[in-house]
N, C-alpha and C positions, 0 to 999 in steps of 0.2 A: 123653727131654727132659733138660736140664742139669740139674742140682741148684744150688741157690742154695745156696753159702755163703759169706753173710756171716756177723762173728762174733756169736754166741750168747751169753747169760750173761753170764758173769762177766766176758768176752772182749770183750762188749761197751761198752766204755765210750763215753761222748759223746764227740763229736768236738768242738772249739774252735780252732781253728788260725788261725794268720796264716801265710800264703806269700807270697811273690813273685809266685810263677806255679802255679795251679790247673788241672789238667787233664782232665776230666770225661772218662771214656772211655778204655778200656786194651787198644783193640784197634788194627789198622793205622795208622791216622792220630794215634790220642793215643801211641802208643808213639815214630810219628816227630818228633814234634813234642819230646818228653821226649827224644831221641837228638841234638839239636840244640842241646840246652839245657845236657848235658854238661860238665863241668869248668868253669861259666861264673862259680860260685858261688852262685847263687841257690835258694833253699831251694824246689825243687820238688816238688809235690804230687798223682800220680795218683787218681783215685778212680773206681770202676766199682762195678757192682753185683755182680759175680761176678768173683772169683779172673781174675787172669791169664792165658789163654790154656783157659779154662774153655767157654767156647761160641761156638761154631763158625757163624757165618751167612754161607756161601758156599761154594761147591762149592772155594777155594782152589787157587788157579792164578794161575800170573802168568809173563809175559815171564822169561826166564832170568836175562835179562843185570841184571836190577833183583834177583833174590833174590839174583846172585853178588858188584853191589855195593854189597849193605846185607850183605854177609859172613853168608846165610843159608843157605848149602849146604845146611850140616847136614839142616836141614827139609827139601831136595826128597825126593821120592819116586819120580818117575817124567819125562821128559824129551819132547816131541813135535815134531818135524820140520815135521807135517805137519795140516793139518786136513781133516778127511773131514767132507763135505755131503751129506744127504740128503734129496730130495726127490723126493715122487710121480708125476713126469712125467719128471724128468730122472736118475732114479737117482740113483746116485752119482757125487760129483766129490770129487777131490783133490786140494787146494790144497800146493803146496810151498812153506814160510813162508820169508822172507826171515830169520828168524830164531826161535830156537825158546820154547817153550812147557813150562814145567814145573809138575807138580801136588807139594802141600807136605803137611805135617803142621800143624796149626795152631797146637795146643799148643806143638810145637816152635818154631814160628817165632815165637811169641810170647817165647817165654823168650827165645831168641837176640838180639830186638830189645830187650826188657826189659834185657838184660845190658849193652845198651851207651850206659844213663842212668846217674845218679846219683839218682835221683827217690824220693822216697817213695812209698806204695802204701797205699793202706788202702780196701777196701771198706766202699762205702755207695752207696744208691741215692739219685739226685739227683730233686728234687721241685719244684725252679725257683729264682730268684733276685731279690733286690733291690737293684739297684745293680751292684756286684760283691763282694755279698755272698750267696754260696750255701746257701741251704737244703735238707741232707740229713735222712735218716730216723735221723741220729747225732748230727744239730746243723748247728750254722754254722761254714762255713768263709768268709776272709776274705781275700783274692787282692788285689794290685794288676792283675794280668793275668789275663785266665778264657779258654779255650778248653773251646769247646763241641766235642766228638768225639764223641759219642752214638747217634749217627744217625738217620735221619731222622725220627724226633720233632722233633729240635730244641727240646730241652729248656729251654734258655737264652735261646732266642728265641721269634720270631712261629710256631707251628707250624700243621699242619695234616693232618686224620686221612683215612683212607683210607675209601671209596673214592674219592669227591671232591676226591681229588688225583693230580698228577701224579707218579703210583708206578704201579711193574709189581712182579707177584706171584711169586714163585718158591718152589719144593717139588722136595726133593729128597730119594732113598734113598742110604743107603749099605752096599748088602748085600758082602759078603766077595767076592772072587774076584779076578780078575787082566783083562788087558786092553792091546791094542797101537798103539789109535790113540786122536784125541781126537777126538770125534765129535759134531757137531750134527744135529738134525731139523729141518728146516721145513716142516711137515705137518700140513695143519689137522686132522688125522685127532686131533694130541692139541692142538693149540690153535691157534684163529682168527686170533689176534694176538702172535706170539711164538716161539718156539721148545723143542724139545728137547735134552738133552744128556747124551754119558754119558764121564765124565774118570777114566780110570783111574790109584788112585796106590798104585801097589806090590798090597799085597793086597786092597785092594778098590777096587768102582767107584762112582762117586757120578753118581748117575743123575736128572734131576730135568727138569723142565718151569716155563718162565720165559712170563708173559703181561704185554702190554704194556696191556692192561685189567686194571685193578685189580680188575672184576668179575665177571671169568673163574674160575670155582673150581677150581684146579690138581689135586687130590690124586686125582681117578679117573684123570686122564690121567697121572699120572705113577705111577701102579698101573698102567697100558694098558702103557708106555714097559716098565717096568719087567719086565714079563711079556712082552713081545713080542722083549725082550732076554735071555729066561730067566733073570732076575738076578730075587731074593727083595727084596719090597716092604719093609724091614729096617730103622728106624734113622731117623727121619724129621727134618729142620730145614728150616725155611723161613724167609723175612724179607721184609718190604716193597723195594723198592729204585726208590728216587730216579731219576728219566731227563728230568731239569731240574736246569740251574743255576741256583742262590740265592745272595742275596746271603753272600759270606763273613765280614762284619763288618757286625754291628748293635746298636748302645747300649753300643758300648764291647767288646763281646763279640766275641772270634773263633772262625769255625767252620770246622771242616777235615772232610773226609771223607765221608758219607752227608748230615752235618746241612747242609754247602752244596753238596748236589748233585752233588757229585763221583766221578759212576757216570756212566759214559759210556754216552750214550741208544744204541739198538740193539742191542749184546754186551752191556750190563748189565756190564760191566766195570769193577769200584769198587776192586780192592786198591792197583794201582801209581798210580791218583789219590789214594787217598788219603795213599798214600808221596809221591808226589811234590807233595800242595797240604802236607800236615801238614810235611815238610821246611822248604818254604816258608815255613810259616807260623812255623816254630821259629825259625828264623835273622833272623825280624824279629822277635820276642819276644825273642832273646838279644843283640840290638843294643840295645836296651831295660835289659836287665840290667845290658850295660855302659858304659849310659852314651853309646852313639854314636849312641843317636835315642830322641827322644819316644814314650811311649803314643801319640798323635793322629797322629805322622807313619809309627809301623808300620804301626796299624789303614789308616791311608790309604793304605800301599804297597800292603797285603795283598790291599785288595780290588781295588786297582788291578788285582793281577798276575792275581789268582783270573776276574774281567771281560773280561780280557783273553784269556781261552780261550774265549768266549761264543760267538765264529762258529764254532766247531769245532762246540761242544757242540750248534748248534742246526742245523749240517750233520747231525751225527748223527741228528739228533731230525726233523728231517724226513725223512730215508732211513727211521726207524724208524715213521714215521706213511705213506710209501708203498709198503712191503711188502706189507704184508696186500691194500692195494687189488690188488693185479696177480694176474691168475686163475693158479690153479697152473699151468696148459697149458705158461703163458707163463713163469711164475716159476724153474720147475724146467732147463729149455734155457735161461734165460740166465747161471743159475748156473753151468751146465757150461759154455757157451759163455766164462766170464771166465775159465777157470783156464787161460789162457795166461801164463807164467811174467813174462814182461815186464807186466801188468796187477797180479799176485798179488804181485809185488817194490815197485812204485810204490803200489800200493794201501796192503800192508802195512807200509810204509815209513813214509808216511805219517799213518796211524793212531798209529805207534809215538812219530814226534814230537810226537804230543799230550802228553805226560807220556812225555819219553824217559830213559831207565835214567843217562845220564850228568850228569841233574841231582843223583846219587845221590853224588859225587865231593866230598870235604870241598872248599870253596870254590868248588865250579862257579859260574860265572857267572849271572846271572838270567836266563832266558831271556826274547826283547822280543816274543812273540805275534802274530803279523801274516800277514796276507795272503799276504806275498812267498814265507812258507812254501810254498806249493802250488809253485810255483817252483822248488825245492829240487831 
């Protein structure tokens, strides 16, 4: 498990601060947001509970083309072509991706992204807010602008606890070894509603089991995964994960990454959304800083834009509420039956436009969310 260090003693003194822009949260999404804000002059303010690139919730993968234009190389580890599908009736299939797949370092790609703010950084654990005045376990900080990046607690806002919400469960090992493909299970043999998976990056593999019932208990089945892959049950993290979009701005607050949903319902796929809403959500925060739009007229763009991926999100989210229902017999032969190259190109093509890697380019355009997408 992570070790908490905040500072101790003498080290620790109260916090009192006024900022500009306060940003709760110092992993994917609150670093991109801090990466936006950049050279703009405003006296910005990270705060997390743990060190920078201190604990790890995700097996850490992401589209290639997104870690190479947020200039995070450094951090890959390992590169994949290809994704292998397993399942009980149809064996295995293998998808040749339209584009590829790389696993990171976390730590790494935290610092890389870190490096390219200007932001302050002080840990402390946030415990809610009044106004846009936030209360930490250090004191009050005092923000014209507050983004919530936290996850899905949703610390700053309306929250809501598990299992009585719309989260899916994941557990994962990360025992040492090495490994050539990137691999899923869909087998209810380790969960009814959900999947398996095992991502190898460099010297080890991170092996874990994701349920789309919050009330599924993961951790024997990803002991089962685990040993069936003779890989050592080693090293364990896990985390709630969102598979519903929420509002992105509420009471003045904006929220980017887990805390508004921004894990894509079926793959559980949360890193390059929250690159890509916390981007978003930065560039209407530093329009703000300089003076070429309102507080009221950001928060309103933001959630415009954030709402505006809603059909996607809930395209996914019913694919990921029809899976389970379809008997293996049937499940397993029709996965094998799609990996026809022209289905596996348009398929994943269009996935990839949900939050595609070129919004990642200083000045990209806004992207305008729409139907006509499908189109494409």
């Amino acid at each position: 498990m992570p070790r908490r260090r905040t500072k101790r003693g003498e080290e620790r003194t109260p916090l009192s601060i006024d900022a500009d822009v306060l940003i709760c949260g110092a992993s994917f999404a609150g670093l991109s947001v801090a990466r936006e804000l950049a050279g703009s002059g405003a006296r910005v303010l990270i705060v997390d509970r743990y060190e920078i690139g201190e604990r790890q919730t995700s097996a850490c993968a992401a589209p290639t083309e997104w870690l190479k234009n947020l200039s995070l190389e450094d951090s890959m580890r390992q590169t994949f072509g290809d994704l292998v599908i397993h399942t009980p009736f149809g064996g295995t299939s293998r998808y040749r991706l339209p584009w590829t797949f790389s696993t990171f370092d976390y730590r790494e790609l935290c610092a890389l992204l870190d490096d390219q703010n200007d932001a302050e950084f002080e840990t402390a654990k946030v415990n809610g807010r009044t106004g846009t005045v936030v209360h930490t376990d250090r004191g009050d900080i005092r923000a014209a602008l507050v983004v919530d990046a936290l996850g899905w607690r949703r610390m700053l806002g309306t929250g809501y606890q598990p299992p009585d919400a719309p989260l899916s469960r994941g557990l994962e090992v990360h025992p040492h070894g090495s490994g050539d493909d990137l691999e899923l299970w869909i087998d209810r043999r380790y969960v009814p509603a959900g999947y398996g998976w095992s991502f190898p990056a460099d010297d080890e593999v991170r092996v874990g089991v994701g349920s789309f019932d919050p009330r599924f208990h993961v951790k024997d089945t990803t002991v089962l995964l685990a040993e069936d892959l003779g890989r050592d049950a080693v090293r364990y993290q896990g985390n709630w994960i969102p598979h519903k979009l929420r509002d992105a701005t509420e009471d003045g607050v904006f929220f980017a990454g887990d805390s508004a949903g921004h894990c894509l319902p079926l793959t559980a796929e949360g890193i390059r959304t929250a690159f890509y809403f916390g981007i978003a959500c930065g560039r209407e925060l530093r329009a703000v800083v300089e003076g070429r739009a309102t507080r009221s007229e950001a928060l309103r763009r933001y959630h415009a834009f954030s709402a505006g991926h809603e059909w996607q999100f809930n395209w996914l989210l019913r694919v990921q509420k029809l899976v389970p229902r379809i008997p293996p017999r049937v499940l397993g032969p029709a996965i094998r039956a799609l990996q026809s190259q022209r289905f596996v190109t348009w398929s994943f093509t269009h996935y990839l436009n949900i939050a595609h890697p070129s919004f990642a380019a200083a000045g990209a355009p806004r992207p305008a969310p729409g139907r006509e997408q499908l189109a494409a």
